[in-house]
Structures are given as structure tokens and as C-alpha cells.
Phi, psi and omega in degrees: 000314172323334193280341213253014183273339147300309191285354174301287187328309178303288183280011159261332154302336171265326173296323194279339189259011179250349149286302182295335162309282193314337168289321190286343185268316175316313170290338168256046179225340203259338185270324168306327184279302158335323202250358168295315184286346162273326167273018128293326149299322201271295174332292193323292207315315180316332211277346190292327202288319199306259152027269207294320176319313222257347168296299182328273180310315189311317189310294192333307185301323186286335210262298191315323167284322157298307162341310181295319168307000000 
């Protein structure tokens, strides 16, 4: 049993750096997300501004065209 306690040792030292790898790709794909959900907000907020821009004018043409009438 004494011989096979490096290679225990050996494949828990490989177990363990192949968990921190796998936590460090994890902290980097949550932080990716993280920074993916803010520029979905500042989109979302442009396209509401748009949106609301696009209101505007349609409103303005219709009030100019009853005028007109």
C-alpha cells in the first residue's frame, strides 16, 4: 500500500487543480454574464428612448395632418 500513496497523492493534486480550474472558468463565464446583462440593459434603455422618440414624431405627423384638415 505505501507505493500507491504518491500516485493517490498525485491524482488529488490533479483532482484539486482541475476543480480550480473549472471554478475559474465558472467565475469567468458569471462575470461574462454579468457584464453581457448590462449591455442588455443600456440596449433595452436605448431601444425604450427610440421607441418613445418614434412615438413622438408619429404623434407630431398625425397632430400636423389634422391640422391640415
Amino acid at each position: 500500500m505505501p507505493a500507491m500513496a504518491p500516485a493517490m497523492a498525485w491524482r488529488i493534486s490533479i483532482e484539486k487543480a482541475q476543480t480550480q480550474l473549472a471554478k475559474d472558468r465558472a467565475d469567468e463565464h458569471a462575470e461574462a454574464a454579468d457584464k453581457a446583462r448590462e449591455v442588455a440593459v443600456k440596449n433595452a434603455e436605448i431601444a425604450s428612448q427610440q421607441t418613445n422618440l418614434a412615438l413622438q414624431t408619429l404623434q407630431l405627423l398625425v397632430t400636423k395632418v389634422q391640422d391640415q384638415l
